[in-house]
N, C-alpha and C positions, 0 to 999 in steps of 0.2 A: 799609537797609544790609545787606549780605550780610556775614556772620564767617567766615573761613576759622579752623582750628587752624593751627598753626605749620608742620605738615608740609603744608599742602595738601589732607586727604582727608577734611576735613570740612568742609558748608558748613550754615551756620547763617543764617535770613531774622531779621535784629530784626525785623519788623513783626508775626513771629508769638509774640513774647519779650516776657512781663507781667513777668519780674522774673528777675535776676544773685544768685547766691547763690556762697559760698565754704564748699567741703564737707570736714573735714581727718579725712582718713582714718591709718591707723597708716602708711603707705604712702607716703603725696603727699598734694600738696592740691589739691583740683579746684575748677574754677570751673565754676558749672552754670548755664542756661538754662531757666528755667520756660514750658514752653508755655501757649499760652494755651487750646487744643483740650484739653473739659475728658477728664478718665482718659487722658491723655497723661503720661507720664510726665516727669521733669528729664533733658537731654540735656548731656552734658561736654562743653564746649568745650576745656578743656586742661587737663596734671596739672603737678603746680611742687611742688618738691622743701620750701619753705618757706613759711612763712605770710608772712611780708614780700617773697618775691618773687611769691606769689600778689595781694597786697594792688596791689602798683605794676600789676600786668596789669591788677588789676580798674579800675584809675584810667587806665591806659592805655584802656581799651574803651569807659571815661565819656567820655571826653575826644572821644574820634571820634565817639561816639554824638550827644553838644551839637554835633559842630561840621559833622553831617551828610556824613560822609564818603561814596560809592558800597562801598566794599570794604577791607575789617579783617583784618589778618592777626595773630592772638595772639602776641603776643612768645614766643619760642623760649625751653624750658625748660633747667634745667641737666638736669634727668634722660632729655629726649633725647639728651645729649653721652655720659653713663655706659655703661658698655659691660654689655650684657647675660651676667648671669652662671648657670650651670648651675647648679641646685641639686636634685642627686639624691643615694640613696642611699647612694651607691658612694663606697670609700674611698679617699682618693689615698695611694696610695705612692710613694716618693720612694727609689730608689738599691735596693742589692741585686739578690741572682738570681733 
């Protein structure tokens, strides 16, 4: 079965994929791909803003996996919806001359 991520820009082979792991970083929670090709690194499949909506993807991905689908698309995260925010040094000012 081929895994795409949510956006499309990632394609993942299960036949190369020994094991689904859930990595909860300070940030998101990633769901990762263990290859089987060994000193290969874990590849992310997709990042998810909580642990319980990482949990239902990971069930969502078993669920196609048993039921032998050709093509998996990871359920859409809320933190793709979020808008990306600037964070630099600089101070905002607000009114005056």
């Amino acid at each position: 079965m081929l895994i795409f991520n949510s956006n499309g820009t990632k394609l993942v082979n299960s036949e190369a994929v020994t094991h689904y792991t859930i990595s909860e970083n300070p940030d998101a929670v990633l769901i990762m791909a263990g290859m089987s090709i060994t000193n290969s690194p874990p590849v992310s499949l997709e990042r998810y803003g909580s642990m319980a909506e990482a949990k239902g993807a990971l069930a969502e991905l078993a669920a196609a996996l048993s039921s032998q689908c050709e093509v998996f698309y990871m359920p859409m995260s809320v933190l793709r919806n979020q808008q990306e925010r600037k964070r630099d040094a600089r101070v905002k000012r607000k009114g005056g001359s």
